[in-house]
C-alpha positions as CSV (number, residue, x, y, z in Angstrom):
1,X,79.6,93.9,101.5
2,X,80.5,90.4,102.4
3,X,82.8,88.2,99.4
4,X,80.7,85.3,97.7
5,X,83.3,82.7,98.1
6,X,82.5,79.0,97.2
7,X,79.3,80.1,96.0
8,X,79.0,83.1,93.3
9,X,83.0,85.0,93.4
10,X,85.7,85.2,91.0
11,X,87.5,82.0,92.4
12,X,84.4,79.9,91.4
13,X,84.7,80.8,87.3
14,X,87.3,78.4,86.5
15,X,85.5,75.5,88.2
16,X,82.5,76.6,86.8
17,X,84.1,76.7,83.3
18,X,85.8,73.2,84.2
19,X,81.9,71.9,84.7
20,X,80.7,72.9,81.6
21,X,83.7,71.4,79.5
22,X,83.2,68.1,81.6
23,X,85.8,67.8,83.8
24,X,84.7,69.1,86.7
25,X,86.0,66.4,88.6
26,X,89.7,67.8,88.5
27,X,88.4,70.4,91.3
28,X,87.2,68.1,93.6
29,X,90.1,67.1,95.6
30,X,93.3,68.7,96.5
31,X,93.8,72.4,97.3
32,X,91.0,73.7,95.2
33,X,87.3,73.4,95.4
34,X,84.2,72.6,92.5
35,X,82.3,75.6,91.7
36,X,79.6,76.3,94.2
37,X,76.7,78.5,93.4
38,X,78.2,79.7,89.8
39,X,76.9,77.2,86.6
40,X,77.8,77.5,82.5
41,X,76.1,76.3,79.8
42,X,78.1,73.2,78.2
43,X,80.6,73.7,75.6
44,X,83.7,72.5,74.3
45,X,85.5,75.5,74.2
46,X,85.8,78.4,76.1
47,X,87.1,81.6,76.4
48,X,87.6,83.8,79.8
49,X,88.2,87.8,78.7
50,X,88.7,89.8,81.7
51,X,88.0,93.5,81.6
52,X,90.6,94.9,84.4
53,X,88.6,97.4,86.3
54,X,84.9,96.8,84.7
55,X,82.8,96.2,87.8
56,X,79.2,95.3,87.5
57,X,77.7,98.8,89.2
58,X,79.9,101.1,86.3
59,X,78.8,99.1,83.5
60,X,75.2,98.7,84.3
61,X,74.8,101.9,84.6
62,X,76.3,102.7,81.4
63,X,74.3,101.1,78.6
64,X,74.7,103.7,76.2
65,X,78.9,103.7,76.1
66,X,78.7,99.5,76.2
67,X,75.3,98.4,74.6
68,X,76.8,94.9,73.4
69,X,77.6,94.0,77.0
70,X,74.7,95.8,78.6
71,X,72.6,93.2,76.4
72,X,74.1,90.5,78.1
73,X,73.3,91.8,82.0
74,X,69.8,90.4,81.2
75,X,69.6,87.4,83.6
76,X,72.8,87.5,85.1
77,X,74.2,88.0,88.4
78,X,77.4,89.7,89.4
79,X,80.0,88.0,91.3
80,X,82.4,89.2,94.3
81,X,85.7,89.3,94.1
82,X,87.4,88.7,97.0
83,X,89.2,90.5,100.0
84,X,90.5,93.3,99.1
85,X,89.2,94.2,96.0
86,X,92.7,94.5,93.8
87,X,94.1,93.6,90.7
88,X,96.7,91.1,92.2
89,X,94.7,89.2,94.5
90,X,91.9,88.6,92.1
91,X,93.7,87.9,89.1
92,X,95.0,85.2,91.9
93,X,91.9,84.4,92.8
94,X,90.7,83.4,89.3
95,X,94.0,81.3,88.4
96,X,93.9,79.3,91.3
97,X,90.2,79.4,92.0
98,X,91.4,79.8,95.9
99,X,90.6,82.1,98.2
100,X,93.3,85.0,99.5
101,X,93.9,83.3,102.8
102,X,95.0,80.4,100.7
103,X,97.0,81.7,97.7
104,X,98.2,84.1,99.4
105,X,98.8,87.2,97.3
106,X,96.6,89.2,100.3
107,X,96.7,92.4,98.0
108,X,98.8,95.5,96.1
109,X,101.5,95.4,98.6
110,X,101.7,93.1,101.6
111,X,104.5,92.5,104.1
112,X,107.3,90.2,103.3
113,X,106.8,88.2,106.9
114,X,110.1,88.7,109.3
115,X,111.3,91.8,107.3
116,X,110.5,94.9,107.2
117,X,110.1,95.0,103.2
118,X,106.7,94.9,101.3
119,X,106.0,92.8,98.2
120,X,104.8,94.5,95.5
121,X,102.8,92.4,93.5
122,X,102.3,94.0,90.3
123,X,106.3,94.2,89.8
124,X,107.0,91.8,92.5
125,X,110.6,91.4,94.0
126,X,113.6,89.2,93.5
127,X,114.3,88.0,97.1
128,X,110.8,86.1,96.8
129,X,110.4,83.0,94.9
130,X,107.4,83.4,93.3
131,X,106.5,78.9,94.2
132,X,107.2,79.6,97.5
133,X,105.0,82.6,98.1
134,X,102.2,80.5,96.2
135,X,102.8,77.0,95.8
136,X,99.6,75.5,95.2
137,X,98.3,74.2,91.1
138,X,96.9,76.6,89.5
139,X,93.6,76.1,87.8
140,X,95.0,76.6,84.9
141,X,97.5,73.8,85.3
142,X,94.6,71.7,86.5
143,X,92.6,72.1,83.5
144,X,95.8,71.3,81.4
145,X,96.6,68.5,83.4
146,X,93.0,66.8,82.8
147,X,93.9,67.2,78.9
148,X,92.0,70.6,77.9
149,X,94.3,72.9,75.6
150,X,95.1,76.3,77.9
151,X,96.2,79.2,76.9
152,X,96.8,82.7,78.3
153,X,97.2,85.6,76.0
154,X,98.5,88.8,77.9
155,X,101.0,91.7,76.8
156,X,104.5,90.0,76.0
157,X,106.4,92.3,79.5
158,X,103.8,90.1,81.5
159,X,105.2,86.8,80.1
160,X,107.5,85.0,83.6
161,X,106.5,87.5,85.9
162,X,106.0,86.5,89.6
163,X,101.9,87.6,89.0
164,X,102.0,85.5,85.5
165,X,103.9,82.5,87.2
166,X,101.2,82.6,90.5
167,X,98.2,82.8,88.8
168,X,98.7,81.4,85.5
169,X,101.5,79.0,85.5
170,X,100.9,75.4,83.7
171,X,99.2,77.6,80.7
172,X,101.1,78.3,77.7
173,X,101.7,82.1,77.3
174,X,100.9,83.8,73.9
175,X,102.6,87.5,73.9
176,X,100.3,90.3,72.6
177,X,100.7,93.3,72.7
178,X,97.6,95.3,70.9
179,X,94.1,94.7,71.8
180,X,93.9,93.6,67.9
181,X,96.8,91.5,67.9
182,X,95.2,89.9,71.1
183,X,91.7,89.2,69.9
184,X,93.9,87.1,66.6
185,X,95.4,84.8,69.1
186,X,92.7,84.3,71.2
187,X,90.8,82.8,68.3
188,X,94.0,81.0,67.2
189,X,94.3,79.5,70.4
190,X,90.3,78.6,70.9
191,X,90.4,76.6,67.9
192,X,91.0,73.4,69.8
193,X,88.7,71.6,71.9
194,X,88.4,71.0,74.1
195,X,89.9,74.4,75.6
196,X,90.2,77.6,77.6
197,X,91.8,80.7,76.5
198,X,92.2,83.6,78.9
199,X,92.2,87.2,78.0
200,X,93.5,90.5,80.0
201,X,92.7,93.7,79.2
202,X,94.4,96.5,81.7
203,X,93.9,99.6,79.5
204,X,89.9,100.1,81.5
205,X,91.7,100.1,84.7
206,X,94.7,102.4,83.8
207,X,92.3,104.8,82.3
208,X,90.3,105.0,85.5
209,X,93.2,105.5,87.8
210,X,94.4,108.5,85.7
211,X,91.3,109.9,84.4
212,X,88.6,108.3,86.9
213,X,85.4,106.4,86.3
214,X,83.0,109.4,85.5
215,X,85.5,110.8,82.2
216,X,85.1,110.9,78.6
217,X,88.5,108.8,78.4
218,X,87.2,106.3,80.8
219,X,83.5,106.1,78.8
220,X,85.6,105.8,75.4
221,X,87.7,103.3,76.9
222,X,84.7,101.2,77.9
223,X,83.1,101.3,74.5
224,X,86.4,100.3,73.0
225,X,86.2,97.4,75.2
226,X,82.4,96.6,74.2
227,X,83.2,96.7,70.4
228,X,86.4,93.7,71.5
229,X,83.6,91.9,72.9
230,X,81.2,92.0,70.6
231,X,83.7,91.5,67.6
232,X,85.1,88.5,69.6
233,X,81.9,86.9,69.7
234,X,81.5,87.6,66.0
235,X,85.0,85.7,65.0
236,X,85.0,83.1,67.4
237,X,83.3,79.7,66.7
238,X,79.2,79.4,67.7
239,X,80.1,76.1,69.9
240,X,82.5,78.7,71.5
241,X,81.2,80.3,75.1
242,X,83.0,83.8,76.2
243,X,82.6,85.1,79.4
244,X,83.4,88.2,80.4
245,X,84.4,89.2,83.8
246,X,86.2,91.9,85.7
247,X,88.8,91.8,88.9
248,X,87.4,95.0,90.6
249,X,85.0,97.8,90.0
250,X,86.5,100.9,91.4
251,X,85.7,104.8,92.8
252,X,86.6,108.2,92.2
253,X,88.5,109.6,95.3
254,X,87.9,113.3,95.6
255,X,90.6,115.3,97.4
256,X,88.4,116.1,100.1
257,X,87.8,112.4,100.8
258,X,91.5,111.5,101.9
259,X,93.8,111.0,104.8
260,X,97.3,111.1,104.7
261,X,99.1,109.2,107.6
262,X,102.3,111.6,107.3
263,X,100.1,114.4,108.1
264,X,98.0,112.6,110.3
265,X,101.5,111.4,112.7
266,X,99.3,110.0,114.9
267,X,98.1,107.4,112.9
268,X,101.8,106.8,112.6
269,X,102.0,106.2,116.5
270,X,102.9,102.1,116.7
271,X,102.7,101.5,113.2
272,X,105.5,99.8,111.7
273,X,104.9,99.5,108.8
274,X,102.4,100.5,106.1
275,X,100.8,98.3,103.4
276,X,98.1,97.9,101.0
277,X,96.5,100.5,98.8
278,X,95.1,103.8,99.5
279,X,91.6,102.0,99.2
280,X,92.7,98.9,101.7
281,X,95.7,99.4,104.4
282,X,97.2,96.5,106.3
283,X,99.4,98.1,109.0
284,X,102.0,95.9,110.5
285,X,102.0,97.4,114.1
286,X,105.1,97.4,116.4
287,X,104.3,94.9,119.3
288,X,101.9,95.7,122.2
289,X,100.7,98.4,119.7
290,X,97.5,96.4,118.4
291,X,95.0,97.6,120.1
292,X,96.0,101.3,120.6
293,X,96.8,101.2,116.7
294,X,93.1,100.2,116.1
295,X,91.6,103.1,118.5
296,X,93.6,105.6,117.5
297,X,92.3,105.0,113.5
298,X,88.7,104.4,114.1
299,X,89.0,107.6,116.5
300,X,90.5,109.7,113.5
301,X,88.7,107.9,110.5
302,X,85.3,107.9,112.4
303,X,82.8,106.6,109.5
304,X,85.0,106.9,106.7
305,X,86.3,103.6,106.9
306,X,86.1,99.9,109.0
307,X,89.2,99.7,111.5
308,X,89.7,95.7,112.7
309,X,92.2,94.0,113.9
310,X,93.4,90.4,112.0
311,X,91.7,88.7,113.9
312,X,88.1,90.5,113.4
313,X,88.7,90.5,110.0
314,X,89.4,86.7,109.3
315,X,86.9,85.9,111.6
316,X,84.8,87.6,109.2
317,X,85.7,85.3,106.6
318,X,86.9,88.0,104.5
319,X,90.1,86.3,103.6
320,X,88.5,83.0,103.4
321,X,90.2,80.3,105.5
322,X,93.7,81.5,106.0
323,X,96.4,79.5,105.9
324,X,99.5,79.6,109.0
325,X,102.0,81.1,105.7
326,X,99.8,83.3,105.3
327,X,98.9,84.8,108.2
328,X,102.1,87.0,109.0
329,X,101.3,88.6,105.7
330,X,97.9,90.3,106.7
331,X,98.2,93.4,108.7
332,X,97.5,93.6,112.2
333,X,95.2,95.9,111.5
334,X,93.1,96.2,108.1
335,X,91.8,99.6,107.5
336,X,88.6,99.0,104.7
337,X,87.9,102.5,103.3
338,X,84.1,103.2,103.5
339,X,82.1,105.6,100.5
340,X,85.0,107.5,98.2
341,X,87.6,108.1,101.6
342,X,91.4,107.0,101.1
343,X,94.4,106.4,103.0
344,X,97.7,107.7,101.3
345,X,100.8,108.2,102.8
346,X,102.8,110.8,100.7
347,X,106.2,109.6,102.1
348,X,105.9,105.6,101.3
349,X,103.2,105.6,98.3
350,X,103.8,109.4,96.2
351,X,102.3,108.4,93.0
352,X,98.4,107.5,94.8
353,X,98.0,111.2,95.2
354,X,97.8,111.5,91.4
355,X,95.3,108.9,91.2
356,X,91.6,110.0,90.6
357,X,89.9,106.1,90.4
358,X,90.6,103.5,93.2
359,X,89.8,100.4,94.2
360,X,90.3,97.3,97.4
361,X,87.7,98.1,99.8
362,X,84.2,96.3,100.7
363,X,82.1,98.5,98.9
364,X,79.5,97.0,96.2
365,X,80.8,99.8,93.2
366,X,84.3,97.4,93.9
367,X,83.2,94.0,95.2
368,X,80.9,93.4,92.2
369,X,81.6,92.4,89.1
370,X,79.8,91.1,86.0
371,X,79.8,87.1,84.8
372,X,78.5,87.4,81.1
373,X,78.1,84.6,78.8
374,X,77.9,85.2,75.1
């Protein structure tokens, strides 16, 4: 599927939440945009909890293990993220309300452009100036700059990094470790209007990738995260709106389902480097090699995944528009894996062979996610 953007995707929340608190008008100039197709009830305070790795598809079809959110899916619609479907790049998305082609932060790992290094940007790396790589306000910095209190409550070893100082700078930063000790500050933080408090939750998504989406840890995990919700709701203030949203859903990936491109040498042939996730590859191709790169992969991966070159792929708008920094950072040639298939290389990326849930592609089980109001 096709991302939502300027109309019903991640990047739209913030304006959207900047609409209802009145001052919607900070998003209509500059770098960002006003929410498009994506409207919240009024209110003078609100809080944002993201639920890393709860797309729309899992918990709709869950209403047993999550019966306080599945209460709220009445008359709501999902949202896309954007392109690909990863942690990085969305949480981008949301704190800058931009599109990837804009921010930048194209996915998991992306090429560092005229090296032959990829940023990582989960840990990031300290050649690369974190306001350089993305130098555009943040929403967040928006919102605080038109006078509402913002605040970001995350786990204290996220406080300065290079994804924190992207996506979140011009918020303060409250350190939290525990899911309780979390919930505590956000209503600490909510108690001024008006306001927006953000809240992460990563424990979803780390339970998928090492136990995958159809396991009693994963379907504990997710009820965990429904009694959070609903207890949130409970403490917080009745002029207070929560909405709850993810970053990505995500997929089992049976064994059977994957490539590995060091066992596959041909689809090393012109590649020079390999980037992405096992769901999403950007390959940086030596030059001439373009075109034989792409017919060599949709040769081998037949329908198990989209094979386009840059250029087909922005032209899809699947970036959004894409700035001239940003460009070099984009592979090539984008390899979007279709149903439960993967791409792993065993040499450059070891530790995706022990994953069992994935995410980054096109598919609807990863592009949608839920936008619930409580």
């Amino acid at each position: 599927m096709e991302p939502a953007y300027r109309d019903r995707s991640l990047s739209d929340v913030l304006p959207a939440v900047a609409e209802a608190l009145g001052v919607g008008h900070t998003f209509a100039d500059g770098d960002a945009e006003p929410a498009g197709g994506l409207r919240l009830p009024e209110a003078p305070r609100y809080v944002v909890f993201l639920v890393d790795g709860m797309g729309f598809e899992l918990l709709r079809d869950h209403p047993a293990d999550a019966p306080y959110l599945h209460s709220l899916i009445g008359g709501s619609e999902p949202a896309t993220v954007g392109v690909p479907s990863t942690t990085a790049t969305s949480l981008t998305s949301l704190g800058t309300a931009l599109t990837p082609g804009s921010h930048g932060v194209v996915g998991f790992t992306s090429r560092i452009p005229g090296t032959d290094q990829l940023l990582n940007a989960l840990s990031w790396h300290k050649s690369v100036d974190p306001r350089a790589w993305q130098p555009h306000p943040t929403a967040f910095g928006r919102l605080a700059a038109a006078g509402v209190h913002t605040t970001v409550v995350n786990k204290r070893e996220f406080a300065g990094s290079g994804l924190t100082d992207v996506s979140c700078r011009g918020a303060d930063f409250v350190g939290a470790d525990r899911l309780g000790e979390r919930l505590v500050a956000v209503q600490a933080a909510g108690s001024r209007a008006p306001s927006v408090t953000y809240m992460y939750d990563g424990d979803l998504d780390w339970t998928g990738h090492r136990y995958g989406v159809a396991s009693p840890q994963w379907l504990a995990q997710l009820g965990m995260i429904d009694l959070a919700a609903e207890r949130l709701r409970e403490e917080l203030p009745g002029d207070t709106r929560i909405v709850v949203v993810a970053d990505h859903g995500m997929v089992d990936a049976p064994a059977e389902g994957r490539f590995d491109v060091d066992e596959r040498l041909e689809l090393r042939d012109g590649v020079a480097l390999v980037g992405g996730e096992a769901r999403f590859r950007h390959l940086y191709c030596r030059a001439g090699a373009v075109e034989d790169v792409v017919r060599t992969w949709r040769e081998v991966m037949g329908g198990a995944a989209l094979v386009l070159s840059r250029e087909e792929a922005v032209g899809r708008g699947w970036f959004g528009a894409v700035s001239a920094e940003v460009w070099p950072r984009l592979g090539d040639v984008v390899v979007a894996c279709r149903g439960n298939h993967t791409v792993l290389s065993s040499r450059d990326f070891p530790y995706e062979a022990k994953l069992i849930g994935m995410h980054g592609s096109l598919t609807s089980a990863e592009m949608l996610v839920p936008v619930l109001v409580a």
